[in-house]
C-alpha positions in Angstrom: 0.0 0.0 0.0 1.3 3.6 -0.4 1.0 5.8 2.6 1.5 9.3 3.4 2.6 10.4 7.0 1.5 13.9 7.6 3.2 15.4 10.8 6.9 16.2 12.7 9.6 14.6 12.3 13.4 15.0 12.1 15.0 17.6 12.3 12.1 18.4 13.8 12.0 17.4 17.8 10.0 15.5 20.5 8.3 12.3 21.0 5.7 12.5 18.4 8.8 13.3 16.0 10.5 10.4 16.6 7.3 8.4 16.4 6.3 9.5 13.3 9.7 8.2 12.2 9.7 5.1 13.8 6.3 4.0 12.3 7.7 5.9 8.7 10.6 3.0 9.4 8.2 0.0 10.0 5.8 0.4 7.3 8.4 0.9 5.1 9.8 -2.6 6.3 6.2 -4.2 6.2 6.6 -3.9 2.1 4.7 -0.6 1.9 5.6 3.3 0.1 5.7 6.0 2.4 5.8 9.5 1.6 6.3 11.7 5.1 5.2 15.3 4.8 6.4 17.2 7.3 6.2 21.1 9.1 8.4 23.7 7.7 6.9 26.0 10.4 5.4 23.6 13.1 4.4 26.7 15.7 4.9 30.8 15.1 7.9 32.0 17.7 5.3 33.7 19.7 3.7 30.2 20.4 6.8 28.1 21.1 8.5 28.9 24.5 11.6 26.6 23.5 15.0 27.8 22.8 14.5 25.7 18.9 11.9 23.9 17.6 15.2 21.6 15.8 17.3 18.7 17.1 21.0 19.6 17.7 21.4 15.5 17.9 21.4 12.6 14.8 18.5 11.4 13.8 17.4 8.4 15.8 15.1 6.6 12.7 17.2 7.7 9.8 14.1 9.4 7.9 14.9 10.9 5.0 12.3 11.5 2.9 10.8 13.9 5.0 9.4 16.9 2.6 9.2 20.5 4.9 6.3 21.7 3.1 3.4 22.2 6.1 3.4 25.4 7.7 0.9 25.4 10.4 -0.5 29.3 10.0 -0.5 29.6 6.0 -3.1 28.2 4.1 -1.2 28.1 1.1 0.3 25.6 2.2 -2.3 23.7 3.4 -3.5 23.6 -0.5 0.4 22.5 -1.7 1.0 19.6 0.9 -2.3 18.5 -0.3 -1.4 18.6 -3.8 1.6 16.5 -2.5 0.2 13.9 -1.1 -2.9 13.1 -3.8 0.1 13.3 -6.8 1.2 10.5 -4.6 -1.7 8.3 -5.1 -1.9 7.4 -1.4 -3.7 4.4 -0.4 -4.2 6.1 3.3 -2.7 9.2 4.8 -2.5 9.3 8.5 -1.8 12.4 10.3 -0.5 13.0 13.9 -3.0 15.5 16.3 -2.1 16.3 19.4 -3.3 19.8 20.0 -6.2 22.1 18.7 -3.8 24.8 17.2 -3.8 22.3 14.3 -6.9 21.1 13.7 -7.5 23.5 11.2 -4.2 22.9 8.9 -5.0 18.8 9.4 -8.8 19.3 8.7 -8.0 21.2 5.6 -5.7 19.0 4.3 -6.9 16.0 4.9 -10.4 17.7 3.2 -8.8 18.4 0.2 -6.8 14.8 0.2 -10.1 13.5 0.3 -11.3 15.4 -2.7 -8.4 14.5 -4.9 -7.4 11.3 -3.8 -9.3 7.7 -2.7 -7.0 7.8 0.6 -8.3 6.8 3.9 -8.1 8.9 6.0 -6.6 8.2 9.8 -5.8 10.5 12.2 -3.4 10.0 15.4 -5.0 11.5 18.1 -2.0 11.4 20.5 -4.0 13.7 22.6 -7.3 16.0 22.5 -7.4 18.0 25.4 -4.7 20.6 25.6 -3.1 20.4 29.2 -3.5 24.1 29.0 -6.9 25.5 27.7 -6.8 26.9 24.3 -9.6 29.4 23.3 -11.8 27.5 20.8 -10.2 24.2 21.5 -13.1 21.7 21.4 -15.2 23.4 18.5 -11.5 23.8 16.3 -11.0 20.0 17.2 -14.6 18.8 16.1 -13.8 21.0 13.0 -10.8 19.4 12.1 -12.0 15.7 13.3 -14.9 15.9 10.8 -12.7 15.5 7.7 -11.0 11.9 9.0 -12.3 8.7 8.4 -10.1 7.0 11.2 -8.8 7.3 14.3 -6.3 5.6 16.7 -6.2 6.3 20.3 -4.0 5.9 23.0 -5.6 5.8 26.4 -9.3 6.1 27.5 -9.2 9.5 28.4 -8.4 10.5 24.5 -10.8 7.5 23.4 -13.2 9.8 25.8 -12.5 12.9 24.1 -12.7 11.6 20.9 -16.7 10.1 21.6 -17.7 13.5 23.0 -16.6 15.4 19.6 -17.3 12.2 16.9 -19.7 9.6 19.1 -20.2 7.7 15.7 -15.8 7.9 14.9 -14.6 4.7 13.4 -11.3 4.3 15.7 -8.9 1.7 17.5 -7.5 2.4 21.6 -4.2 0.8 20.9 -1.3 1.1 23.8 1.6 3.6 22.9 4.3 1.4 21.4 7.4 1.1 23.0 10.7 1.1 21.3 13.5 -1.4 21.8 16.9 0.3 21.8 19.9 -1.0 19.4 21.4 -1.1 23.3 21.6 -0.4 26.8 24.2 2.4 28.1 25.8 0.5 31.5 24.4 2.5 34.7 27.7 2.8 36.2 29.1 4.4 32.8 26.4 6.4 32.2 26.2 7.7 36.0 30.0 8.7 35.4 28.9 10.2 32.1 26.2 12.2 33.4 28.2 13.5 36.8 25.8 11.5 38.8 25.8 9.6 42.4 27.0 6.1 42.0 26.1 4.7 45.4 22.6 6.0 45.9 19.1 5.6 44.4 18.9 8.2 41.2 14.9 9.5 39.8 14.9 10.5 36.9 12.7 13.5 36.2 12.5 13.8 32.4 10.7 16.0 29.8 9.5 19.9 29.6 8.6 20.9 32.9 5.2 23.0 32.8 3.1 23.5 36.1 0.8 20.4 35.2 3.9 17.8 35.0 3.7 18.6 39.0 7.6 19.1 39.3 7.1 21.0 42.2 5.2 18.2 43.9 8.0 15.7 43.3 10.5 18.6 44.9 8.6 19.1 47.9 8.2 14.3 48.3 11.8 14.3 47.9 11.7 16.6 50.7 10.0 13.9 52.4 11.3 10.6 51.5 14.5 12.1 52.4 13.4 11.5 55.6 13.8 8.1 55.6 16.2 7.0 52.5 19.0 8.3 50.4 18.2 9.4 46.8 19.4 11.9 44.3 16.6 13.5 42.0 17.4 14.1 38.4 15.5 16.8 36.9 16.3 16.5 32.6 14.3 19.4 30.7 13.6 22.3 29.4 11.9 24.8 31.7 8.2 26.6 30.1 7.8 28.1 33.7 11.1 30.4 35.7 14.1 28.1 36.5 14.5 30.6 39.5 11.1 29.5 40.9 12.2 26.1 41.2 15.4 27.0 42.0 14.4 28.6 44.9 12.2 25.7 46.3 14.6 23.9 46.2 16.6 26.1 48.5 13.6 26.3 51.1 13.0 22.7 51.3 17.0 22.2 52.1 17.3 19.4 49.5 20.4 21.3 47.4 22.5 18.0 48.1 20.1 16.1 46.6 18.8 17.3 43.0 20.2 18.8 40.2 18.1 21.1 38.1 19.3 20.5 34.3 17.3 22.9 32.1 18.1 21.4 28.8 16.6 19.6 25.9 18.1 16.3 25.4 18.7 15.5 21.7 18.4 11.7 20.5 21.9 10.4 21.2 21.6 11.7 24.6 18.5 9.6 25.7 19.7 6.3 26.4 22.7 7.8 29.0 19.8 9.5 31.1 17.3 6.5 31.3 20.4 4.2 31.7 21.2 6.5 34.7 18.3 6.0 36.8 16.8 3.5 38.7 13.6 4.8 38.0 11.4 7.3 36.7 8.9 9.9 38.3 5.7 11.6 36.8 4.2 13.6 39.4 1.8 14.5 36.8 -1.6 16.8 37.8 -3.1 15.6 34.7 -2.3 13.5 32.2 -4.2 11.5 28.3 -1.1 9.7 28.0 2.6 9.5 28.3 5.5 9.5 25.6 7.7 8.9 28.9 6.5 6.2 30.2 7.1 3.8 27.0 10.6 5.2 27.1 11.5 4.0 30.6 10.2 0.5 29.6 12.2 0.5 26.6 15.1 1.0 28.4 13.9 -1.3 31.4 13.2 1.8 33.9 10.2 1.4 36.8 7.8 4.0 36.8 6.4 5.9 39.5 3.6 7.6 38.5 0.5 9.5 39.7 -2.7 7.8 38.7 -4.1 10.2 36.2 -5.7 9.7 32.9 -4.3 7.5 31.0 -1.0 6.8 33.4 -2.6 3.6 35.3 -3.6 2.0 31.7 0.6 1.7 31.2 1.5 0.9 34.8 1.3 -2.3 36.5 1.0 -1.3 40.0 4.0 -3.2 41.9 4.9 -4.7 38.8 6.2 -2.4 36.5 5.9 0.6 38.5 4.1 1.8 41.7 0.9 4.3 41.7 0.8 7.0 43.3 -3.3 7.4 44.6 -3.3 11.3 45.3 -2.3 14.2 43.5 -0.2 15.6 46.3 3.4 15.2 47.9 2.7 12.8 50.4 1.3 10.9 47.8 4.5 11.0 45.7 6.6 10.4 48.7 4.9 7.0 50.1 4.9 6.1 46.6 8.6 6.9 45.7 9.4 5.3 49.7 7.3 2.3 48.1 9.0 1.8 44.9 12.3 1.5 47.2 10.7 -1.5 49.5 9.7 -3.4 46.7 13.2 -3.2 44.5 14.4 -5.5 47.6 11.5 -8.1 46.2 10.8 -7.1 42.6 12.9 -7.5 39.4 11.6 -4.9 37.5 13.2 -5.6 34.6 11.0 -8.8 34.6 7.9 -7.1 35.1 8.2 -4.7 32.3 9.7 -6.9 29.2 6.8 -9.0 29.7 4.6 -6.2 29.6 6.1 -4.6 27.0 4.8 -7.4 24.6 1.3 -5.9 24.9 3.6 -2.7 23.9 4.9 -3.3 20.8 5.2 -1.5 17.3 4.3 -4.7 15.6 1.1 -4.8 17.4 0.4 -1.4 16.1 1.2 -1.8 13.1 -1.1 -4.1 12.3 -3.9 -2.7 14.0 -3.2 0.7 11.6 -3.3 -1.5 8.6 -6.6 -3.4 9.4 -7.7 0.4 10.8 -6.8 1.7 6.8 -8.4 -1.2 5.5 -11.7 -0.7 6.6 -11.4 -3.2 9.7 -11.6 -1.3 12.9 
């Protein structure tokens, strides 16, 4: 079959990047043509709080038919990536949502595709809800939404979301795949790599930090679990809210010794030294759909501990591959973090989550998108 991807990826960065190029990779191993149509303006510099909207790293798929012809905010080229993808003669296109902002570049051209092509239609809803209210959100969504024929979900919460705006939508909940790395950094290397502890528990904090990621919560149950056990908290991200705001929390709760604040983006080569690091990995999360983060700590055999919000308890065996935190609050986080230490005495993690990760896999998806484009969902 001939596909069309439309969506980010490389040089382009982020999770949905990179997935977009793994699933570019596997369908082009299936036997099938892919054409990837990607942003050459993905978000306006007024919308982007990032340092670059680019990765300074290789690219981790090796994609490289990737066409920059999208530009989220010109119509124009709504009309030529279009015209693109119908002179392809695409058996399916399948696009990659994940906020409202561009519901109305995807609705367009998946419209027009329609019009000019016999592709099916399948959109990616990664997620629905922005974590952060955007005017217009729900009605620019069900705009955009109307023009699929498809969809794939992730979680319930989006599977939710997508009923309230299409309650007749043709779609598949599949698990977020998780990758399986070419190989796995040693911890003691990649602790001397990174500067880190070597003789004490490391959490891995990892991702943009915004207010509903709850990286002030974790700060103030390290605070806590201090207390009681030794650990080092890694914090690994760029910073949409003040650095000096959590820098100064950090001061009043007296745990200086024991974090380290790294407001960076880490490119693609650079992943596998930070989850290699860790002997686990925290979402304090407020809210959640769903979690790019959590498929990457499986991949590289991490725990998860994890506030159970939307779509996190769907991915985390409780005491198996992770442990739950109940409550959105710091004493939550702490008995869970102090929890996750009890059980590595008992558990082999590493156990837990290859088995889990079968359910996980990008062969599993795969075939679900291609009975999905075939008219089988």
């Amino acid at each position: 079959m001939r596909y069309v991807l439309v969506g980010p990826a490389y040089p382009l960065r982020g999770g949905i990047a990179r997935f977009n190029g793994r699933l570019y990779r596997l369908l082009r191993e299936s036997g099938h043509t892919v054409l990837a149509l990607n942003f050459r303006r993905q978000y306006p510099g007024l919308l982007f709080p990032g340092r670059t909207q680019e990765e300074t790293g290789p690219d981790s798929e090796g994609v490289v038919e990737a066409y920059r012809v999208l530009d989220s905010v010109n119509p124009l080229s709504w009309v030529r990536t279009a015209r693109m993808a119908a002179l392809f003669r695409p058996d399916a296109a399948v696009f990659h949502h994940w906020m409202p902002f561009f519901a109305p570049c995807y609705g367009a051209v998946s419209a027009l595709l329609r019009a000019w092509s016999h592709a099916r239609i399948v959109w990616i809803c990664h997620n629905l809800t922005p974590h952060e209210r955007q005017p217009a959100g729900s009605w620019l969504n069900r705009l955009g939404l109307s023009a699929a024929h498809a969809f794939v979900v992730m979680s319930e919460s989006v599977e939710s979301d997508l009923l309230r705006l299409r309650p007749n939508a043709q779609y598949r909940r599949l698990l977020h795949p998780t990758d399986q790395p070419a190989e796995i950094p040693d911890r003691a290397e990649a602790r001397r790599r990174l500067n880190l502890p070597g003789d004490v528990p490391v959490l891995l904090f990892f991702g943009y930090v915004r207010r509903y990621k709850g990286l002030d919560l974790l700060l103030a149950a390290l605070a806590r679990v201090l207390a009681h056990e030794n650990v080092f908290l890694l914090v690994a991200g760029e910073f949409y809210e003040p650095l000096s705001d959590y820098v100064r929390l950090v001061r009043e709760l007296g745990i200086q010794d024991a974090v380290e604040l790294r407001d960076l983006f880490v490119p693609n080569d650079e992943i596998p030294w930070y989850f290699a690091a860790c002997d686990a990995v925290v979402l304090p999360y407020r809210s959640a759909t769903q979690s790019g983060i959590v498929p990457l700590a499986y991949a590289y055999r991490r725990p998860v501990v994890t506030t159970a919000v939307g779509g996190l308890p769907e991915v985390v065996r409780d005491g198996r591959t992770g442990v739950l935190a109940p409550e959105v609050n710091a004493d939550s986080v702490a008995e869970a973090i102090l929890r996750f230490l009890e059980l590595t005495k008992q558990v082999d993690w590493s156990v837990e989550i290859e088995e889990f990760r079968k359910l996980m896999s990008w062969d599993r998806f795969v075939d679900a998108l291609e009975e999905l484009v075939g008219g089988k969902g």
